[in-house]
C-alpha positions in Angstrom: 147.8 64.7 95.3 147.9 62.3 98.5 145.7 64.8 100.1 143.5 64.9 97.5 143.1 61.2 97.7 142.3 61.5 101.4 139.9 64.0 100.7 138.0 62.0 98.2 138.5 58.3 100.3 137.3 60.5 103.6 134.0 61.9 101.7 132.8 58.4 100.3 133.2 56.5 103.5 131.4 59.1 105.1 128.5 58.4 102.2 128.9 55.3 103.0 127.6 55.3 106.7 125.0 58.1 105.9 121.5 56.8 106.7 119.4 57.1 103.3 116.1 57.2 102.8 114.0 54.2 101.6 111.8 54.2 99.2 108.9 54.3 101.9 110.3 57.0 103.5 110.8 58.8 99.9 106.9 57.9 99.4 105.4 59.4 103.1 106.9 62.6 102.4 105.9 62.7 98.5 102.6 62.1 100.0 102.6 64.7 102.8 104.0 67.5 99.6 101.0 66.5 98.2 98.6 66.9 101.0 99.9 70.4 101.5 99.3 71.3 98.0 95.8 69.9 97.8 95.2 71.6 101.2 96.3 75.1 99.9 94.0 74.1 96.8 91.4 74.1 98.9 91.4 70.5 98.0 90.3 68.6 101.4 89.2 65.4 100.5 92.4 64.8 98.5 94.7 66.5 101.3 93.3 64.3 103.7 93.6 60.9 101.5 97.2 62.3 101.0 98.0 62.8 104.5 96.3 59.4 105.6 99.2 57.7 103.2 101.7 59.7 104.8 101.3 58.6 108.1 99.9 54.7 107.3 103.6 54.5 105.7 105.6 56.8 108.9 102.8 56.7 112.0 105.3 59.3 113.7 105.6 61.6 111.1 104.1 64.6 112.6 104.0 67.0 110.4 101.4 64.6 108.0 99.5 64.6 111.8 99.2 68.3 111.8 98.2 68.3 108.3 95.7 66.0 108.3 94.3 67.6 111.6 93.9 70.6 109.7 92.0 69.5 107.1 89.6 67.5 109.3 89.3 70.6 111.0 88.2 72.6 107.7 86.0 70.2 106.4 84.0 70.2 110.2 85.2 66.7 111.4 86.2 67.6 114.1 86.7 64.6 116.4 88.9 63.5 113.9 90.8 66.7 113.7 91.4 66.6 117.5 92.4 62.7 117.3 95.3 64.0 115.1 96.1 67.1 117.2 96.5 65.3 120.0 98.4 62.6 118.0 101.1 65.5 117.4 101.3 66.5 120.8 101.8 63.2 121.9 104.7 62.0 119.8 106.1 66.1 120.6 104.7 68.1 123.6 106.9 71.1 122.6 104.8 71.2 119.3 102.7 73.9 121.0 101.0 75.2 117.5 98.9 71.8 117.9 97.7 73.1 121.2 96.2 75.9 120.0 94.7 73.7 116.9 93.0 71.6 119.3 91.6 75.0 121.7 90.0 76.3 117.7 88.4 72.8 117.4 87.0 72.9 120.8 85.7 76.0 120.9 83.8 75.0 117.4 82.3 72.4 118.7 81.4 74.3 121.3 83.2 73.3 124.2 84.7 76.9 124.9 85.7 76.2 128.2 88.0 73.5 127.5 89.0 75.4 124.5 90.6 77.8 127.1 92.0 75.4 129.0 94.2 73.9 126.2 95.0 77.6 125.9 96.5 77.9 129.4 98.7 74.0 129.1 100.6 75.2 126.6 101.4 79.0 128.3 102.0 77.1 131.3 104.3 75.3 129.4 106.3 78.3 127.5 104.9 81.5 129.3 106.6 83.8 126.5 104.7 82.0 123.9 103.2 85.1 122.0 101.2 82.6 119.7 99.0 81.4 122.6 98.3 84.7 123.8 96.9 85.6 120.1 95.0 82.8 120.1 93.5 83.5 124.1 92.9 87.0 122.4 91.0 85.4 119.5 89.3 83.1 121.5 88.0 85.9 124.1 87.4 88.6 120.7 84.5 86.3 119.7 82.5 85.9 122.5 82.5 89.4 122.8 84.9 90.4 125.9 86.7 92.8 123.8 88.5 93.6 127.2 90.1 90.2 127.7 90.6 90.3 124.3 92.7 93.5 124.0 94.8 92.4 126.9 96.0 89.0 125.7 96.9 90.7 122.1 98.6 93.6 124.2 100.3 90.5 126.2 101.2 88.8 122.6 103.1 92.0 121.4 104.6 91.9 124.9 106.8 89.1 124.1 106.6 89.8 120.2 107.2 93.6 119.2 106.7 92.3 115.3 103.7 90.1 115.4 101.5 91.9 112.7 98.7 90.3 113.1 98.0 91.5 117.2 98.5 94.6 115.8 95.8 94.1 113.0 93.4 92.9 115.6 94.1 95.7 118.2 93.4 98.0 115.5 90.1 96.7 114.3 89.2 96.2 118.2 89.7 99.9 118.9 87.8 101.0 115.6 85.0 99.2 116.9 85.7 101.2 120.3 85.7 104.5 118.3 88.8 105.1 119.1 90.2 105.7 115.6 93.4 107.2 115.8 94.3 104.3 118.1 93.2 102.2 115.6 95.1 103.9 112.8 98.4 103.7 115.0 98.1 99.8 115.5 96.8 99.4 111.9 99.8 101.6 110.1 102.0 99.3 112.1 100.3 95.9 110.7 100.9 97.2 107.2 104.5 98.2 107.8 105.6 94.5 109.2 103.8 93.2 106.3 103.4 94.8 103.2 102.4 91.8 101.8 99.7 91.0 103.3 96.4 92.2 101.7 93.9 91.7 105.0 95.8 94.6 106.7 95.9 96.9 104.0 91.7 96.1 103.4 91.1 97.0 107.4 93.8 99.9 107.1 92.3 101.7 103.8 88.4 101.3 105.9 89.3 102.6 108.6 90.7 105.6 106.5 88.2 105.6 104.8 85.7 105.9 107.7 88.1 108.4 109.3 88.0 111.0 106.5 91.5 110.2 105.4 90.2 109.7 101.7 93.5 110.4 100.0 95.6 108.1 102.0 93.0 105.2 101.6 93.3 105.7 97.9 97.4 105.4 97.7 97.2 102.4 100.0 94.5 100.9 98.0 96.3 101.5 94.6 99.6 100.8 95.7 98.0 97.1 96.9 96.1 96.9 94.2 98.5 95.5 92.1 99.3 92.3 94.0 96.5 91.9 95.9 94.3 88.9 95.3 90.7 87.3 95.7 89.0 88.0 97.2 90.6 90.7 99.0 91.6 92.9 95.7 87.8 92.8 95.0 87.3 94.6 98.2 89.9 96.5 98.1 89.0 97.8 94.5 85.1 98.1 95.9 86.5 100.5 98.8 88.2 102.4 96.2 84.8 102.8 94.0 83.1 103.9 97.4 85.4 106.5 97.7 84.6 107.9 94.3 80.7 107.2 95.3 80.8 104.4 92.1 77.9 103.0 93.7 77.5 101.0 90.7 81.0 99.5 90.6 80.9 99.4 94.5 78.0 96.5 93.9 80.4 94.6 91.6 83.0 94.5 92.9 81.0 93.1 96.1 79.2 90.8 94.4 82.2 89.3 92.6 84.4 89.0 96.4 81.4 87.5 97.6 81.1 84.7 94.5 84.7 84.3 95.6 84.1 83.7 99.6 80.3 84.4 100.9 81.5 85.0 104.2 83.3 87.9 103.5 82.9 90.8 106.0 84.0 93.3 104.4 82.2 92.6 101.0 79.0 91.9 103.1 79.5 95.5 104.4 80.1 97.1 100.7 76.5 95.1 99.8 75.0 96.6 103.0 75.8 100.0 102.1 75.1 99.6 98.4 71.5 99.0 99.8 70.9 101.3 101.6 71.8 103.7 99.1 69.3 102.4 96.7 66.7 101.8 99.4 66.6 97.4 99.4 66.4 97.9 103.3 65.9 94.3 103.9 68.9 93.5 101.0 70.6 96.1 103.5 69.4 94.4 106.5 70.4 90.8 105.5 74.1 91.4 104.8 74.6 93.2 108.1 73.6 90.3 109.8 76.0 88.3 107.4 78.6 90.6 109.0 77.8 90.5 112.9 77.4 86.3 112.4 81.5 86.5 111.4 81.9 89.6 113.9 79.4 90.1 116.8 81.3 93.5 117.6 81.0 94.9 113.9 80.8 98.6 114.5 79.6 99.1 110.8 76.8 96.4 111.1 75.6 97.6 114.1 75.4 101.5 113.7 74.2 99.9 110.0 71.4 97.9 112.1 70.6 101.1 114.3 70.0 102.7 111.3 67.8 100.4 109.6 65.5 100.1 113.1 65.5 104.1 113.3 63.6 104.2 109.6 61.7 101.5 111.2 61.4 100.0 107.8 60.1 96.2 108.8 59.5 94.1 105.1 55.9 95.3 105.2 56.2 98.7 106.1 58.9 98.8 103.5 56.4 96.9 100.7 53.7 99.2 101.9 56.3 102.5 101.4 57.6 101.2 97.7 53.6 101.0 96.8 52.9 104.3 97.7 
């Protein structure tokens, strides 16, 4: 019973001298929830008056930083975005996820050189960092060195074996290449880190599909299917009506990934093919470019834009052909 006592004595002294949060401190972080929640909302505006609260109550609360960087960044402000970047690598120069924020809002700006540079601080500062090399990768991948680019994913597997995402990339690099059962190899081992994840399965069932592997596109597709969303499931679903030649259904499905995010590739490629098929050569012509503005290397737009030059099918000629 005495030891009980002690127990219970012990345990509220120590309450006693714990530090407890103040209501301000209660009201940053309520804020910053909120930010995050607005900013998976797609929300901005409110994310960013969120995250402005959090850190007007807590100016070193970094995490609010990095989330209001963010949302600058999505909403194109980006000398704001890299004033909070830089905010977070300032109050914690180990925060090394900021430096590669801050390379992505250089290099949309513009400024890819400096993007790079940012890059290189923070390998210099952990060279085992598999996240910078990604980014480096990323960075490289869109202004079209596809060599560079392949060696700083091949460097980010290096130090990470599981990072699915490298593997993803490297796949979709070497199917632009031609080399498909390379890609297939890197692409089968994106899926298997994470299942979850329904931009892997999408480039995995295509390049199937592309390759001839028809029946295993189809059980990947339908075993995503399920708990896949938007607008992913709509390509998904449209890759399984091309496989079926659904052209119909193909141009549905499409359209309805598109009204869900117009910049998606893969829905801009379904459109393109869709098309062609029914002869709307400049309808064709217009969503291949769609897809080599979000990726210059496209194989599919640009054997797709090969085509549409070897019909030689400008508007007019194509007017003059529908007339005849």
């Amino acid at each position: 019973m005495v030891k009980a006592g002690f127990i219970i004595c012990f345990f509220m002294i120590l309450l006693f001298f714990l530090p407890a949060f103040s209501q301000e401190e209660l009201a940053a972080v309520n804020a910053y929830k909120s930010g995050r929640a607005y900013l998976a909302d797609k929300e901005y505006e409110k994310a960013i008056t969120q995250f402005k609260k959090a850190v007007s109550i807590n100016p070193r609360y970094i995490d609010a930083h990095f989330g209001l960087g963010q949302a600058h960044l999505l909403t194109g402000r980006y000398e704001e975005a890299l004033k909070s970047f830089r905010k977070v690598t300032y109050l914690d120069d180990q925060f090394f996820e900021a430096y590669l924020y801050v390379a992505e809002t250089l290099f949309q700006k513009g400024e890819r050189e400096e993007a790079h540079k940012e890059i290189q601080k923070v390998l210099q500062k952990s060279r085992v960092f598999a996240r910078g090399y990604f980014a480096e990768g990323v960075l490289y991948y869109r202004e079209g060195n596809e060599e560079k680019a392949a060696s700083f994913w091949e460097q980010a597997l290096r130090y990470d074996k599981s990072m699915a995402g490298a593997h993803s990339n490297l796949g979709c690099l070497f199917y632009n290449q031609g080399r498909s059962d390379k890609a297939l190899e890197h692409l089968r081992e994106a899926a298997l880190l994470e299942p979850g994840r329904d931009l892997f399965v999408l480039n995995l069932a295509w390049v199937l599909h592309k390759d001839g592997k028809r029946r295993e596109a189809k059980d990947k597709i339908i075993h995503a299917l399920h708990a896949a969303k938007p607008p992913i499931s709509y390509c998904l679903q449209g890759i399984l009506d091309l496989l079926s030649e659904n052209w119909q259904k193909v141009r549905e499905s499409a359209a309805r990934a598109l009204r869900d995010d117009p910049d998606q590739t893969s829905a801009h490629l379904l459109m393109a093919l869709v098309a062609e098929k029914e002869d709307k050569m400049d309808e064709a012509r217009e969503h291949y470019k769609k897809v080599l503005e979000q990726d210059p290397l496209s194989r599919d737009a640009k054997e797709g834009m090969k085509r549409l030059e070897r019909e030689n099918v400008s508007p007019q000629r194509h007017r003059e052909r529908t007339e005849e």
